[in-house]
C-alpha positions in Angstrom: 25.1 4.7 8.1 27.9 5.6 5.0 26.8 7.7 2.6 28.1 10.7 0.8 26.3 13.3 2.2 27.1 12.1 5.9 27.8 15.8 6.8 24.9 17.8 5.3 22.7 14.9 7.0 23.9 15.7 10.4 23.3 19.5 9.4 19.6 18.6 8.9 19.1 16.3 11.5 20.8 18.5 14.0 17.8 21.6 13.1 15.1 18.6 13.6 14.7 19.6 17.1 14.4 23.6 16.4 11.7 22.4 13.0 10.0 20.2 15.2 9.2 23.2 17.6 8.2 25.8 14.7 6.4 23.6 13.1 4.2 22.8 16.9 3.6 26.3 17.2 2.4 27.1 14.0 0.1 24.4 13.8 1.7 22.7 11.1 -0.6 19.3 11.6 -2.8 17.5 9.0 -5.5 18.5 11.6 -5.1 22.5 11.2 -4.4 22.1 7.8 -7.4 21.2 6.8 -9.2 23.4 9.2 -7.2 26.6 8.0 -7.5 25.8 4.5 -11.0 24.7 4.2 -12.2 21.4 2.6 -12.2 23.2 -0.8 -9.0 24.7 -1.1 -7.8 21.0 0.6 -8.8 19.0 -2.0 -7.4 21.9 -4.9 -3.7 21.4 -2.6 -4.2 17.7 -3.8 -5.5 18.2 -7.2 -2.1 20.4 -7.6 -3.8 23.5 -8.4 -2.0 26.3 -6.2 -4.1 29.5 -6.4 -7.2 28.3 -4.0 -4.2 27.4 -1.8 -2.4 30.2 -1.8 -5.6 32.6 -1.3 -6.5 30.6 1.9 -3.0 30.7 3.1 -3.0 34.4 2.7 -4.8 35.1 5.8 -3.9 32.2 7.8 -0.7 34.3 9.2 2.5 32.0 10.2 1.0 29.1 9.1 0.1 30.3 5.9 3.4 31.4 5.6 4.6 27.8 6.0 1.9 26.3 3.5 3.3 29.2 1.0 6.8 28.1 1.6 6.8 24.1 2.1 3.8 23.2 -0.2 3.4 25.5 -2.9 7.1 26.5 -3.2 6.4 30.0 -3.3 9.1 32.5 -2.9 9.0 34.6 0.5 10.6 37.7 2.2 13.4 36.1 4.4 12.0 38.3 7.4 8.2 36.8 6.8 9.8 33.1 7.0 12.3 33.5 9.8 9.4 34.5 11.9 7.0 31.4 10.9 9.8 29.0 11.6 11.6 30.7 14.9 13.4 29.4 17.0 14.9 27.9 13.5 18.2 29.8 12.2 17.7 30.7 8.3 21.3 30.5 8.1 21.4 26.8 9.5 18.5 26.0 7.5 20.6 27.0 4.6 23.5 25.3 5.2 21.6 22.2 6.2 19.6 21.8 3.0 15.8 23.0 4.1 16.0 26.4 2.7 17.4 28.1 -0.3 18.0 31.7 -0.7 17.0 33.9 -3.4 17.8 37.4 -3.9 16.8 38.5 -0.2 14.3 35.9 -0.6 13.8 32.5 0.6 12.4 29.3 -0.9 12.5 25.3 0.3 14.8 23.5 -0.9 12.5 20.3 0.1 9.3 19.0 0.6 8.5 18.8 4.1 4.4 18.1 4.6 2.2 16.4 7.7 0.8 13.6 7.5 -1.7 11.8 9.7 -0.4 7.9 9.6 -3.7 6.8 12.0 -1.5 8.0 15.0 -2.0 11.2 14.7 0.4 14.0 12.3 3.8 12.6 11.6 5.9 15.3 9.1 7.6 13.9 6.0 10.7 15.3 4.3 11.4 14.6 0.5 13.0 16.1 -2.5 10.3 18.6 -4.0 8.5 17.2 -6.7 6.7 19.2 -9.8 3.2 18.5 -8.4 3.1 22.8 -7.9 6.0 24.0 -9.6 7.2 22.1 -13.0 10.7 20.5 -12.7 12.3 17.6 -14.2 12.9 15.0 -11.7 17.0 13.7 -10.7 18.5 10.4 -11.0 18.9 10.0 -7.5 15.2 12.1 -6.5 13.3 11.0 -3.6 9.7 10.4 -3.7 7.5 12.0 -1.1 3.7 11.2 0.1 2.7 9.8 -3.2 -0.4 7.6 -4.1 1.4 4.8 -4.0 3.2 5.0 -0.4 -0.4 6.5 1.0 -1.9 3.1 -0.9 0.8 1.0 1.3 0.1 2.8 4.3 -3.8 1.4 4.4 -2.8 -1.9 3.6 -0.6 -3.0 6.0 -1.2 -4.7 9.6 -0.9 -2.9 12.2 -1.0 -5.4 14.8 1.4 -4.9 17.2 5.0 -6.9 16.5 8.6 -6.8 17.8 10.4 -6.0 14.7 9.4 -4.3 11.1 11.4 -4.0 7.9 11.2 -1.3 5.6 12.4 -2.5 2.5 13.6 0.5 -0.1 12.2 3.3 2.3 12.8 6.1 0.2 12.0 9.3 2.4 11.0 7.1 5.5 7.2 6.9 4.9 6.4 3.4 5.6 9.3 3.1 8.9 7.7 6.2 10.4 4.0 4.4 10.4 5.6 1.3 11.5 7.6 3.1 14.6 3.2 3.3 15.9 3.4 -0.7 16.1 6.4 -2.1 16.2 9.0 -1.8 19.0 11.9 -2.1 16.7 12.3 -0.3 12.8 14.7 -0.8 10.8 15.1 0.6 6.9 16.8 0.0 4.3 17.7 1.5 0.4 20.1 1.2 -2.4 19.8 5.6 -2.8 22.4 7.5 0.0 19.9 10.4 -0.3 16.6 8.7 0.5 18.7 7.9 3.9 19.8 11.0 4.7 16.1 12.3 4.0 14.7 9.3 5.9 16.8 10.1 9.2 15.8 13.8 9.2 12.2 12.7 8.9 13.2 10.3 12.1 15.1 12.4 14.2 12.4 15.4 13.5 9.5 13.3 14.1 11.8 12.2 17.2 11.7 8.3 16.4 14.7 5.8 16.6 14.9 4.2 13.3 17.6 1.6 12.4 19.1 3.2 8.6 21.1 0.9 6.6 22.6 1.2 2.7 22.4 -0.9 0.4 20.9 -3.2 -2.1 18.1 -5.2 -2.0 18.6 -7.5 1.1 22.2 -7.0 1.1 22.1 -4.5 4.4 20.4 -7.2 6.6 21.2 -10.5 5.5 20.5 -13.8 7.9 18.3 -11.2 10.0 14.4 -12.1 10.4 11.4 -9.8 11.1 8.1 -9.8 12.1 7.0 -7.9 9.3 8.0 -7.0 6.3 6.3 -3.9 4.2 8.0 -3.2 0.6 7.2 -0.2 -1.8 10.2 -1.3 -4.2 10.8 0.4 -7.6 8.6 -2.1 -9.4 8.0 0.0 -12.4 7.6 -2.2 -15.6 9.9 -1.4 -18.5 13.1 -2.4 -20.2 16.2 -2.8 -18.2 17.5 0.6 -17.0 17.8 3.1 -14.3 16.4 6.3 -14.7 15.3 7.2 -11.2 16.3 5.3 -8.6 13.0 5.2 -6.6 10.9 3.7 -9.5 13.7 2.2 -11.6 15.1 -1.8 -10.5 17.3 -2.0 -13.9 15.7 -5.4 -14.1 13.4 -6.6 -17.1 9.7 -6.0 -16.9 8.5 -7.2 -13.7 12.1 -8.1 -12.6 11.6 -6.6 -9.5 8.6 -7.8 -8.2 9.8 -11.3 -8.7 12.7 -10.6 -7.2 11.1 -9.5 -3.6 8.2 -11.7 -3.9 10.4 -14.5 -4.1 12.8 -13.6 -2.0 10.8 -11.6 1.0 9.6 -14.5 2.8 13.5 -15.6 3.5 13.9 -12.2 6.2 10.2 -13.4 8.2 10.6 -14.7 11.6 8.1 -17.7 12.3 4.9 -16.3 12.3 6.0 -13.0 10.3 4.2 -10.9 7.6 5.0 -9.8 5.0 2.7 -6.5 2.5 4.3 -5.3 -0.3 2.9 -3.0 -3.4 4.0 -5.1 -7.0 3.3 -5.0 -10.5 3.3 -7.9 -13.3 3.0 -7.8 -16.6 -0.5 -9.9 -18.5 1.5 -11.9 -21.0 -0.3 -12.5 -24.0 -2.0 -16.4 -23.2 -0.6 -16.3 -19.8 -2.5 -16.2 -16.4 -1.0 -13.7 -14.7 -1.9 -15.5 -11.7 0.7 -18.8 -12.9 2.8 -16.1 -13.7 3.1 -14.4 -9.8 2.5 -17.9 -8.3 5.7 -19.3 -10.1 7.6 -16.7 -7.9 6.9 -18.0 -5.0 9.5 -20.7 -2.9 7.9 -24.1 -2.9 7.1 -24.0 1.0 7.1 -22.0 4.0 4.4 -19.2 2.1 0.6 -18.5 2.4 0.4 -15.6 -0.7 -2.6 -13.6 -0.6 -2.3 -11.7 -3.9 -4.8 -8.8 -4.7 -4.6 -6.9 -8.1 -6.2 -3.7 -7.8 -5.9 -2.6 -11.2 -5.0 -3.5 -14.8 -3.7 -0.6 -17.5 -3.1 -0.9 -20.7 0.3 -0.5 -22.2 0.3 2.7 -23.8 -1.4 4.1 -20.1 1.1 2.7 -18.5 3.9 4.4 -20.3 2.3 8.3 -20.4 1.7 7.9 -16.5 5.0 7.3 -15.6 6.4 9.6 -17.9 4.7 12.4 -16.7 5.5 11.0 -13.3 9.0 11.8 -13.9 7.7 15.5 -14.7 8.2 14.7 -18.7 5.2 16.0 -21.8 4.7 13.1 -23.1 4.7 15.6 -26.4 8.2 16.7 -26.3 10.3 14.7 -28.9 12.4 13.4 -26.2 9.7 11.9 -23.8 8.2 10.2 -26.9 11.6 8.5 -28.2 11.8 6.9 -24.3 7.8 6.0 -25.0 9.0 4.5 -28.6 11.6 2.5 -26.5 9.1 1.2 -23.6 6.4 0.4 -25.6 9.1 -1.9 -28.0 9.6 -3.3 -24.8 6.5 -4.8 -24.1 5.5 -5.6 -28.1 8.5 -7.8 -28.0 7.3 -9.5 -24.4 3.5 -10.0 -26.0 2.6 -7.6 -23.0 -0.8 -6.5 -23.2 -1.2 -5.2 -19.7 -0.1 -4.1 -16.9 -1.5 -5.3 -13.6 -0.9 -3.7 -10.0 -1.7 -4.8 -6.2 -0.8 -5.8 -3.2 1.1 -9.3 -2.3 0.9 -10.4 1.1 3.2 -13.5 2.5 2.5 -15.1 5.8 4.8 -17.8 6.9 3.9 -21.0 7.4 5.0 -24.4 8.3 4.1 -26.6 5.6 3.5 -26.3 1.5 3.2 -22.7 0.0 -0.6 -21.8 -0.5 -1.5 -19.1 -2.5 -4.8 -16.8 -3.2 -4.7 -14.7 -6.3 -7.7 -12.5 -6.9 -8.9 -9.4 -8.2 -10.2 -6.8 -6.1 -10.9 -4.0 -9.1 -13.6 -2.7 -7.0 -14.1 0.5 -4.8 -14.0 -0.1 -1.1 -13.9 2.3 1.6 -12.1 0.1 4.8 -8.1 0.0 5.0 -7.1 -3.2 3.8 -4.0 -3.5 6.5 -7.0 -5.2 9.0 -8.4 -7.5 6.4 -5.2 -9.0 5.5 -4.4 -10.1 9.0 -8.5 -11.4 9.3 -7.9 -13.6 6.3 -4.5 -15.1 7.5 -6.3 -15.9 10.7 -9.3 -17.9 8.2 -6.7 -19.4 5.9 -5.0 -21.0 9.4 -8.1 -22.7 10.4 -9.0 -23.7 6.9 -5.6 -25.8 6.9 -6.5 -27.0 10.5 -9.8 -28.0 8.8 -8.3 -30.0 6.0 -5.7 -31.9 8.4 -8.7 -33.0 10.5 -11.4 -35.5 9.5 -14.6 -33.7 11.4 -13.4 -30.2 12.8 -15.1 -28.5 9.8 -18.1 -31.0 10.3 -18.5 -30.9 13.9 -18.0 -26.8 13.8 -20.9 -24.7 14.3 -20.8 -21.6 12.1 -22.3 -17.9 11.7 -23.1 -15.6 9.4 -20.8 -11.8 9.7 -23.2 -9.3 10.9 -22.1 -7.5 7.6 -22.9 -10.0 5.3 -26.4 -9.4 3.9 -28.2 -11.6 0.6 -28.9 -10.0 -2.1 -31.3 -11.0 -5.0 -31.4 -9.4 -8.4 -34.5 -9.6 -10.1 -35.7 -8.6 -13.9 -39.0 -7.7 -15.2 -39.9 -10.6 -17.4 -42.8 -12.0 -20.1 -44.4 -13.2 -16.5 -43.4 -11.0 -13.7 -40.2 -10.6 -11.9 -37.9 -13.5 -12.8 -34.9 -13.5 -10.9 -31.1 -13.5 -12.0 -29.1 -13.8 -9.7 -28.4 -14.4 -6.0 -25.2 -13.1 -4.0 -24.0 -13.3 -0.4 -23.0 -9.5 -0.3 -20.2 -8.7 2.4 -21.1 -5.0 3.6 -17.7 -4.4 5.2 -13.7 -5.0 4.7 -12.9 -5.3 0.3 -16.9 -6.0 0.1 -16.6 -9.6 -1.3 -19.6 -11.2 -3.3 -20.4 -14.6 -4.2 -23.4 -15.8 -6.2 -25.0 -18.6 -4.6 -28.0 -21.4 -5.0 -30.8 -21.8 -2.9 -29.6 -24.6 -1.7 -26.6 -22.6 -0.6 -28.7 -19.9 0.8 -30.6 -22.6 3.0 -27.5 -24.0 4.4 -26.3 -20.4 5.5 -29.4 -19.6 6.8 -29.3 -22.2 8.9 -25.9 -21.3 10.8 -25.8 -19.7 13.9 -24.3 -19.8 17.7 -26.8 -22.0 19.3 -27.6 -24.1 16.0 -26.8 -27.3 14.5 -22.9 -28.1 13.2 -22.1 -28.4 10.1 -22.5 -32.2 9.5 -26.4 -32.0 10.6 -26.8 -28.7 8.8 -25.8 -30.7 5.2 -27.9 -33.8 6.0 -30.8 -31.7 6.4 -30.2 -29.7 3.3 -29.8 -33.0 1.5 -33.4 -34.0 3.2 -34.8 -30.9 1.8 -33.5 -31.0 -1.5 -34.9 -34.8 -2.3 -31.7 -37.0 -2.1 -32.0 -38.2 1.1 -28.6 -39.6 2.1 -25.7 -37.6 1.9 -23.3 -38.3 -1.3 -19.9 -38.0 -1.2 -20.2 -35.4 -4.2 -22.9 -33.7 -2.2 -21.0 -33.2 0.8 -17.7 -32.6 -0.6 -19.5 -29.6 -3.4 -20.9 -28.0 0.3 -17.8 -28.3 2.1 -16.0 -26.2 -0.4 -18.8 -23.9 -0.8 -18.6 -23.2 3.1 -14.9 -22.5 2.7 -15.3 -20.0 -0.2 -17.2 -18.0 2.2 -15.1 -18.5 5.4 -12.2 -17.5 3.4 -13.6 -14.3 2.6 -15.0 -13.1 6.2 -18.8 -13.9 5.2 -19.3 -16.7 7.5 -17.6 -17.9 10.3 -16.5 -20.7 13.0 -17.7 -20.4 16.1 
């Protein structure tokens, strides 16, 4: 791996082992974290508020010290910090980047924090951001544990595979959860930096990662993958660079078309791909038309899930303070002026964010676009291979004349009906019925009774399909079953199979 700080890099890397062991003895672990600091002064470290912190880390000895040092950024005795991270040298530390002295004081000179990736603490080294102390934010500055990358992390499969992709790693975040699942990792990114953090978080967390330079899918062209996860800088705006971790230098959504389009060229046969993106709601437009046009004309099931739509002027104040900028000071508000032109002269009027996922395929490109603005609780990661799994016997289904008819079906032991009813001139007059999914992104679809009757009716040991809807069409007075009639309950059935409510036996 090239990059202009090839020496300091192997300074840092070369301490990983001595880190790794200060850090084990102190306790330095998401677990102990949160067991030293109590679930009060927890939740104030991620609000960004430092004094609960700082008063639990007071008596928590060396690993307070280390809470002081690496998450708060306080400035400590170099005595008090060479004992909380023996058998590290200071000096090396130093020279290597970690540390920075001050006086006859120390402070970090990087954000180094655990972090429990589902298999248990992994630590995570960054460029400090202004979340405790307020600083404004480099070119070339590499994110840490943000809200995005911790979004990524509980949507993506983690079935096991052969080979993952980190596309744009930035500090390592995503190829350190994928070295749980896959056999092989290999990362990329455009920013020498985010490399030389991402191998230090490698070599301390004692992981083999493949680290290559460059742009886009420059560093591993003709290659294929199993998956394929993507946090790319897929910040809206105009056409600039102003940090390299958020910033393409492509047009509005420019970058999310770019990957989306381009992703599912690097997925071996079989191969996933889950990716954060962002797209802009053109005034008149669908933004689903708009995502779907991105898309290569075969070779692609797209499951698209917006999780969230914000308005312009949010838009811009978030990701200016983001970059540690007052959206008050003149200078922040000229850039604002400049953004917001952007997106008056586009029609934008919103903003939407998700996840994509790409599965490939042997045949035409299918797509799913949905909105999921909901809460739910279960990591999406698991749902995302279940629906792949539905979608593949849903084409199976439409290639064959009777294996949707001949199926037998049953109903998700999460999936309860729900009936909403009003107090009315004569009672309780009811509104509204819904197949509620308890479990997974918690889907709901309102049904009919007649609907209700046919799921009621599925079930191991019952009747398939075919015998199911000529019973229903019995019961509901037409007698022989109608083209219309069977073809409205065929894709009735599918709405819920593609969504985990029911199920083929």
């Amino acid at each position: 791996m090239a990059t202009n700080q090839t020496t300091t890099g192997s300074l840092l890397t070369a301490l990983c082992p001595d880190l790794r062991a200060a850090l084990t003895r102190v306790g330095y672990d998401a677990d102990t974290l949160l067991e030293v600091l109590g679930p009060d002064a927890h939740a104030a470290l991620g609000r960004s508020e430092p004094v609960p912190v700082r008063r639990a880390a007071r008596a928590a000895g060396a690993l307070g010290t280390l809470i002081r040092l690496l998450l708060l950024g306080d400035v400590l005795p170099e005595r008090e910090v060479a004992a909380a991270l023996a058998p590290l040298d200071i000096d090396r530390a130093v020279v290597a980047g970690l540390l920075t002295r001050d006086g006859d004081d120390v402070r970090a000179a990087l954000d180094l924090r655990p972090l429990d990736t589902g298999g248990g603490t992994r630590w995570i080294l960054s460029d400090l951001d202004d979340s405790m102390r307020k600083r404004t934010l480099s070119e070339d500055h590499v994110l840490g544990v943000g809200h995005a990358s911790l979004s990524l992390l509980r949507a993506t499969p983690t079935r096991r595979v052969g080979s993952v992709l980190d596309l744009g790693t930035g500090c390592g975040v995503q190829a350190v959860h994928a070295a749980a699942y896959a056999d092989r990792v290999t990362a990329t990114d455009v920013n020498a930096r985010a490399l030389w953090l991402a191998e230090a978080t490698a070599a301390l967390n004692e992981l083999d990662i493949e680290l290559l330079e460059g742009s886009w899918f420059e560093p591993v062209a003709g290659r294929r993958f199993d998956q394929v996860v993507a946090n790319p800088p897929f910040v809206v705006g105009p056409a600039r660079i102003e940090h390299t971790y958020r910033d393409s230098g492509l047009a509005l959504d420019g970058a999310s078309e770019l990957v989306i389009s381009q992703a599912s060229d690097l997925l071996a046969p079989g191969g996933t791909a889950a990716m954060l993106a962002a797209w802009v709601h053109v005034d008149g437009e669908d933004w689903r038309q708009r995502v779907s046009s991105w898309l290569p004309a075969h070779g692609v099931d797209a499951w698209v899930v917006q999780r969230d739509i914000a308005d312009p002027a949010l838009y811009v104040g978030t990701w200016l303070r983001d970059a540690g900028l007052d959206p008050r000071d003149p200078a922040a508000q000229a850039r604002a002026e400049q953004w917001l032109d952007a997106f008056t002269e586009a029609d934008v009027d919103g903003i939407g964010f998700g996840f994509v996922y790409l599965h490939a395929i042997d045949g035409p490109t299918e797509l799913l676009a949905e909105d999921l603005t909901h809460g739910f609780d279960d990591p999406l990661g698991a749902e995302a291979t279940a629906y792949f799994a539905r979608s593949a016997w849903l084409r199976r289904a439409a290639a064959s004349e009777n294996l949707a008819w001949t199926s037998r079906f049953v109903v998700d032991s999460a999936t309860a009906l729900e009936r909403v009813y009003l107090h009315g001139e004569f009672g309780w007059d009811q509104q509204v019925a819904r197949l509620h999914r308890g479990d997974g992104p918690r889907w709901q679809h309102e049904v009919d009774e007649s609907t209700i009757a046919l799921v009621a009716g599925m079930r191991p040991d019952g009747l398939p399909l075919q015998e199911l809807v000529e019973l229903l069409a019995l019961a509901d007075g037409i007698g022989e079953v109608t083209e219309e009639f069977a073809a409205d309950a065929l894709s009735v059935v599918a709405g819920l199979i593609r969504h985990g409510l029911v199920r083929p036996v």
